[in-house]
C-alpha positions as CSV (number, residue, x, y, z in Angstrom):
1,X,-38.4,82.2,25.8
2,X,-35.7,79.9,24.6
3,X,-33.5,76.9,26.1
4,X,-30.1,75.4,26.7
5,X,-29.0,71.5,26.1
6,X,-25.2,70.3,27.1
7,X,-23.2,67.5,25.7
8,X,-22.8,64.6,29.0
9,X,-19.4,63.1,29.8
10,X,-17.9,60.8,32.3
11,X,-16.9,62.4,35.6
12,X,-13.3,63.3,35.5
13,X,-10.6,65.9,37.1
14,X,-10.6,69.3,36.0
15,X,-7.6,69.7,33.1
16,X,-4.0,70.5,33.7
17,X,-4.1,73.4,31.1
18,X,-7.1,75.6,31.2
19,X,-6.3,79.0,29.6
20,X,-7.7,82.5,28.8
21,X,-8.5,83.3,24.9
22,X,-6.3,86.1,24.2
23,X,-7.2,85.1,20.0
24,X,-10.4,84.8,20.7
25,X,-12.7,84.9,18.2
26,X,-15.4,87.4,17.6
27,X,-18.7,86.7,19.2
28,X,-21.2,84.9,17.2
29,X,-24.9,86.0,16.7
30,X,-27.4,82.9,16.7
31,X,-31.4,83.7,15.9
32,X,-34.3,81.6,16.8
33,X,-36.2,80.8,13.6
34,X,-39.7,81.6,14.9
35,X,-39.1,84.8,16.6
36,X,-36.8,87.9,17.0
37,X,-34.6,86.4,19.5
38,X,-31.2,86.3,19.6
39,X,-28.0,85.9,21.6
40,X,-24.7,86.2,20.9
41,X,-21.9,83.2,22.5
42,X,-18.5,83.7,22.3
43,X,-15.5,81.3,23.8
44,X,-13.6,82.7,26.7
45,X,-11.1,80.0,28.4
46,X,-10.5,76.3,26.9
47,X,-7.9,73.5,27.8
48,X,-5.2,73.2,25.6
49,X,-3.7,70.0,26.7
50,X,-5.4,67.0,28.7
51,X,-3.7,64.2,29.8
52,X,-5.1,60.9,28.7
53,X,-6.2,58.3,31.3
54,X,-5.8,54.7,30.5
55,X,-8.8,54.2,32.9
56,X,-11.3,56.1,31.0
57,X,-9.8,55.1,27.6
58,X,-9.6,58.3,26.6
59,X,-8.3,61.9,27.9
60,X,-9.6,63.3,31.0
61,X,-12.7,65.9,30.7
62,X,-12.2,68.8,29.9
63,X,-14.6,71.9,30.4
64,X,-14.5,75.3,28.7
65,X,-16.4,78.9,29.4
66,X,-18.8,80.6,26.9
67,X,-19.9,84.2,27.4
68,X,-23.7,84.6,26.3
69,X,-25.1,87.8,25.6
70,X,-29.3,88.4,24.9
71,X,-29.6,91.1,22.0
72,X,-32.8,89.9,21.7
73,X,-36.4,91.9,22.7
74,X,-37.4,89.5,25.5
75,X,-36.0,87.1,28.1
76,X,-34.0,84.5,27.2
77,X,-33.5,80.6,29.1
78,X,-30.4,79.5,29.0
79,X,-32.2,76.1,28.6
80,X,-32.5,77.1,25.4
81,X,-28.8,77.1,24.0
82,X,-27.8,74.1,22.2
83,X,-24.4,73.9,22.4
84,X,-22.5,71.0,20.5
85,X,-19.1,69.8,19.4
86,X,-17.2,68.3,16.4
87,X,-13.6,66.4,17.1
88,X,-10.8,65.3,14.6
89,X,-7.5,64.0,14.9
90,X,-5.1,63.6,11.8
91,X,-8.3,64.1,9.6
92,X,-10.5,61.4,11.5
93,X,-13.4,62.4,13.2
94,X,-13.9,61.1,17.2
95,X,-17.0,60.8,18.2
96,X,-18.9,63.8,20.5
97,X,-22.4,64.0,22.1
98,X,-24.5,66.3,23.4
99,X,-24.2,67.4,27.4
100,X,-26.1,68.9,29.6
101,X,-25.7,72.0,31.7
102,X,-23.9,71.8,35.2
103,X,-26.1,72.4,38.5
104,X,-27.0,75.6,39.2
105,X,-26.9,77.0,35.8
106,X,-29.9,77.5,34.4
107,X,-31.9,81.1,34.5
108,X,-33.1,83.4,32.1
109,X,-30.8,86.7,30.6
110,X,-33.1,90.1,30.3
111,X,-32.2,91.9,27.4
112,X,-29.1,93.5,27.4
113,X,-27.9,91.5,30.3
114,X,-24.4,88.7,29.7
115,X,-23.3,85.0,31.4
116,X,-21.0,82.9,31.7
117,X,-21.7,79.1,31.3
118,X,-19.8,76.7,31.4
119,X,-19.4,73.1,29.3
120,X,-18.0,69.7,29.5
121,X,-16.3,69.1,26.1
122,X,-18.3,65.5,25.3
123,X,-15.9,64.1,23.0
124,X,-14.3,60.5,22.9
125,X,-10.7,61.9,22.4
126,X,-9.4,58.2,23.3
127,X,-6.2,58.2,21.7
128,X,-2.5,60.7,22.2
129,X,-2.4,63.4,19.7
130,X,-3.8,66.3,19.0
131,X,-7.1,67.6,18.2
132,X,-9.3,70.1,16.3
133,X,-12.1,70.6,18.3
134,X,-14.9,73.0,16.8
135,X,-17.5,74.2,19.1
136,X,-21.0,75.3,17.8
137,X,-24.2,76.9,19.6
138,X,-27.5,77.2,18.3
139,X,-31.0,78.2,20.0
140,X,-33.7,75.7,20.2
141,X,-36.9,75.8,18.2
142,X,-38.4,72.4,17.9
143,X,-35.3,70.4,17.7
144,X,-31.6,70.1,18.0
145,X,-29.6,71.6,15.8
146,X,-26.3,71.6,14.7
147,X,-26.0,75.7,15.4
148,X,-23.3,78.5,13.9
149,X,-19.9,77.5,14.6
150,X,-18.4,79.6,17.7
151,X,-14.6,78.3,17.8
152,X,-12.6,75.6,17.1
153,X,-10.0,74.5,19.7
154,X,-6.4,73.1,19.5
155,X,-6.2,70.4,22.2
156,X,-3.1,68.0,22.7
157,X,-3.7,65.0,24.6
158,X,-1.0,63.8,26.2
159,X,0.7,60.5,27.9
160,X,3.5,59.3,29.3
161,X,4.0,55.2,29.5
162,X,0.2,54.3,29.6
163,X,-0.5,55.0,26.1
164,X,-2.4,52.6,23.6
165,X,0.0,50.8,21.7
166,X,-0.2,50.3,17.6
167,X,-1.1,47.4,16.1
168,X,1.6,47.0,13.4
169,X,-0.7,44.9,11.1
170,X,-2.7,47.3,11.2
171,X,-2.1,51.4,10.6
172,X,-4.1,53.4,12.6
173,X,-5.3,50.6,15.2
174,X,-4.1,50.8,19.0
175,X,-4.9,48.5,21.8
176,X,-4.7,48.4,25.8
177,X,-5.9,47.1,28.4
178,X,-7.1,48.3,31.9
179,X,-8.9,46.7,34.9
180,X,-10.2,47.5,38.3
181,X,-7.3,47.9,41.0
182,X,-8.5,46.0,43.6
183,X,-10.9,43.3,44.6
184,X,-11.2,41.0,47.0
185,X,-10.0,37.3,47.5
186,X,-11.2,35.0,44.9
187,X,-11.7,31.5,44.5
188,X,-9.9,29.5,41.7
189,X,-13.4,28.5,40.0
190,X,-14.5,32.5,40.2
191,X,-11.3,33.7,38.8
192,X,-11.7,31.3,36.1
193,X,-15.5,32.1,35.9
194,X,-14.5,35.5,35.4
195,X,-16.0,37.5,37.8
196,X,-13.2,39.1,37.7
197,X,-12.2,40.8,34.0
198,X,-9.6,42.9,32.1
199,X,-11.4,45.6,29.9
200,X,-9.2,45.6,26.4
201,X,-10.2,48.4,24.3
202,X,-9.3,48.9,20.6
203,X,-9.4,52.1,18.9
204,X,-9.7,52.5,15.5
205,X,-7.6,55.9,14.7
206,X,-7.8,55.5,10.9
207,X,-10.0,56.8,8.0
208,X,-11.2,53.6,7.0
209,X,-14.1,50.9,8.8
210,X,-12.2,47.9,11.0
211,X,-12.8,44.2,11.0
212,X,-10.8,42.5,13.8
213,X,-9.4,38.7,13.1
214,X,-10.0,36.5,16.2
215,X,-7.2,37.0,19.0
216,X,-5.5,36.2,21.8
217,X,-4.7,37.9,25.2
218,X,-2.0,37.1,27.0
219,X,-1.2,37.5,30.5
220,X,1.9,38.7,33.0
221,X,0.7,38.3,36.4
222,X,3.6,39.4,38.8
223,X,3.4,39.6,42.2
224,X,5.0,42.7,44.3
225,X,8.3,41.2,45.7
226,X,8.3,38.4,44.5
227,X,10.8,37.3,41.5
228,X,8.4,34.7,39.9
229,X,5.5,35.8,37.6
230,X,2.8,33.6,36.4
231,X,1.7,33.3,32.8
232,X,-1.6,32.6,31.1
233,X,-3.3,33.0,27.6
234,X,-7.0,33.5,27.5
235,X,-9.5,32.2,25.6
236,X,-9.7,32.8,21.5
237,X,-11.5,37.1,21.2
238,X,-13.8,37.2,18.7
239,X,-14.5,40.8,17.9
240,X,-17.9,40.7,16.3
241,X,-18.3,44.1,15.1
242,X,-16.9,46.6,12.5
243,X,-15.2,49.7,14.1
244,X,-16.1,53.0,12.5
245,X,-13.0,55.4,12.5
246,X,-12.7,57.1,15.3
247,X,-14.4,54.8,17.3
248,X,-13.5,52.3,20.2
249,X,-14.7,48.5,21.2
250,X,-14.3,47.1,24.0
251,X,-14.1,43.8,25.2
252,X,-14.2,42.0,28.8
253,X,-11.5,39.0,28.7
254,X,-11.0,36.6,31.7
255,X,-7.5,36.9,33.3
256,X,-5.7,34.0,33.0
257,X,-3.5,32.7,35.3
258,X,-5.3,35.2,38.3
259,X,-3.5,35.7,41.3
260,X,-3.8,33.1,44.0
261,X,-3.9,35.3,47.3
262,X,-4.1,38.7,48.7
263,X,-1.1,41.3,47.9
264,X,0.0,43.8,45.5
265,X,0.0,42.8,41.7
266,X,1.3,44.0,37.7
267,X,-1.0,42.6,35.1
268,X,0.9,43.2,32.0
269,X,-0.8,42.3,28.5
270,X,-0.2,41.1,25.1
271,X,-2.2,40.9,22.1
272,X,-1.7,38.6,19.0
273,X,-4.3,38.9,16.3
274,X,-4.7,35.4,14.0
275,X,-2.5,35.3,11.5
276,X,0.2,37.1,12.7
277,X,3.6,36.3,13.4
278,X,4.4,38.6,16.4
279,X,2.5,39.7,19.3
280,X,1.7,43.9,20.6
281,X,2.3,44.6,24.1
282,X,-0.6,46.3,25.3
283,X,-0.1,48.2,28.5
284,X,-0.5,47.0,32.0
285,X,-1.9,47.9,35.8
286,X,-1.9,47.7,39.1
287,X,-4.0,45.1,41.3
288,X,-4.6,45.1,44.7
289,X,-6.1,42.0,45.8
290,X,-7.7,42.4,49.7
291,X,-8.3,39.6,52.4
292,X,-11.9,40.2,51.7
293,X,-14.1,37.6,49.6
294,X,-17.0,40.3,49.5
295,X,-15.5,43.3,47.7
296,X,-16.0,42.5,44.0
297,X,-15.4,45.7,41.7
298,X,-18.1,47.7,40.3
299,X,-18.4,48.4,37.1
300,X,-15.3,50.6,35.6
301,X,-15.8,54.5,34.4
302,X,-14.9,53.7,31.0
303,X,-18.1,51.3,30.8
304,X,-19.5,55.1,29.6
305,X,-17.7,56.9,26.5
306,X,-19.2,58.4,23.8
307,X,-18.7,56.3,20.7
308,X,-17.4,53.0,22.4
309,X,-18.8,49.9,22.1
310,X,-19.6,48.6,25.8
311,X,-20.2,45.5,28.0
């Protein structure tokens, strides 16, 4: 008997694009080492565009469907199929993880007999472009494995305004920044205590390792209606770790100059790293703030992304 692992993700919508495999490849036989059994996996429907969320940092989950067939002698667990992924973009590889299988989906296959199952693609794709995915399966004996490769997947992640924005000091980097949309009323000493923060995440989309310099955030707060907005610049960042391409660190900031009652608000960024001599824009969002001092946001979904350096 032989089981299944899954790569885990962050909850998300289902994919705008999700379509059938007319080119798809030829199913792929996988062996265990330490018996005769075998299966063959073979993809049958993948997304080919997601649309990237700046909440999650990254694109929206995506799911595909793999067809698994026993050739083997005896019964096979579908808790015994590793299945794992590889992602690059422009050459760089994003970071991927192993999941695990949805609800409901787990069983054994008598000889002879086919499934369908059905997996989360459990990469960090945290940046617009597109992307070679490869998808590989392998049956468990002892240990995870890397498997046979089963596919490889063209996926284009897509944006519109909300988009990380490129450092120009720096090829290949892109910042933003994202918070939660609403909390409640605040006093001046929390805001400035910062139980309330903006997330600002920094993706390094280049082939080589990246050191930050110290920086500084600075903040639009404008009020819905109102013609006035209120500036503020936070404390000096210090980024205190080395970003592997590919990869993503984020950084809790206090937001300066916070809104001083309930209402509809724009938070609007700006990034200027030390030493140079003009400033990125780094996205914006939306803040509600509610006539209620108890509602203080939880933590945000991008707290958990493969590959990201978290609070």
């Amino acid at each position: 008997m032989y089981r299944i692992a899954l790569l885990i993700g962050c909850h998300a919508p289902a994919p705008r694009s999700l379509s059938s495999r007319d080119d798809a490849p030829t199913p792929v036989a996988i062996a265990r080492r330490d018996s005769m059994s075998s299966v063959r996996v073979s993809l049958i429907s993948s997304p080919s565009r997601l649309r990237y969320r700046p909440e999650l940092f990254g694109a929206e989950r995506g799911s595909l469907t793999l067809q698994v067939t026993n050739d083997g002698r005896t019964a096979a667990s579908l808790d015994d199929l590793d299945i794992g992924f590889s992602a690059r973009r422009e050459g760089v590889a994003f970071p991927c993880r192993p999941a695990t299988a949805p609800d409901g989906e787990h069983g054994t296959l008598q000889p002879g007999r086919s499934a369908k199952v059905h997996r989360d693609i459990s990469c960090s794709l945290s940046l617009p472009g597109r992307y070679d995915v490869d998808v590989f399966a392998a049956l468990r004996d002892g240990a995870l494995t890397k498997g046979a490769q089963i596919a490889r997947m063209s996926i284009a992640v897509e944006t519109a305004s909300d988009a990380p924005a490129a450092i120009p000091s720096m090829p290949g980097v892109y910042a933003v920044i994202h918070g939660a949309r609403k909390v409640g009323a605040l006093s001046d000493d929390a805001w400035k205590r910062g139980v309330y923060r903006v997330a600002l995440a920094v993706t390094n989309g280049s082939s080589e390792v990246v050191r930050l310099p110290t920086a500084r955030l600075s903040f639009l707060t404008l009020r819905r209606g109102s013609p006035l907005g209120c500036a503020g610049e936070s404390d000096t960042i210090t980024f205190d770790r080395d970003i592997l391409p590919g990869q993503t660190q984020v950084t809790r900031v206090t937001l300066a100059c916070a809104p001083s009652e309930e209402g509809n608000y724009t938070v609007l960024g700006h990034l200027t790293l030390e030493g140079a001599t003009t400033g990125t824009d780094v996205g914006g969002f939306s803040l509600e703030v509610e006539n209620d001092s108890t509602f203080i946001p939880s933590a945000p979904p991008f707290s958990d992304r493969p590959g990201s350096i978290c609070w």
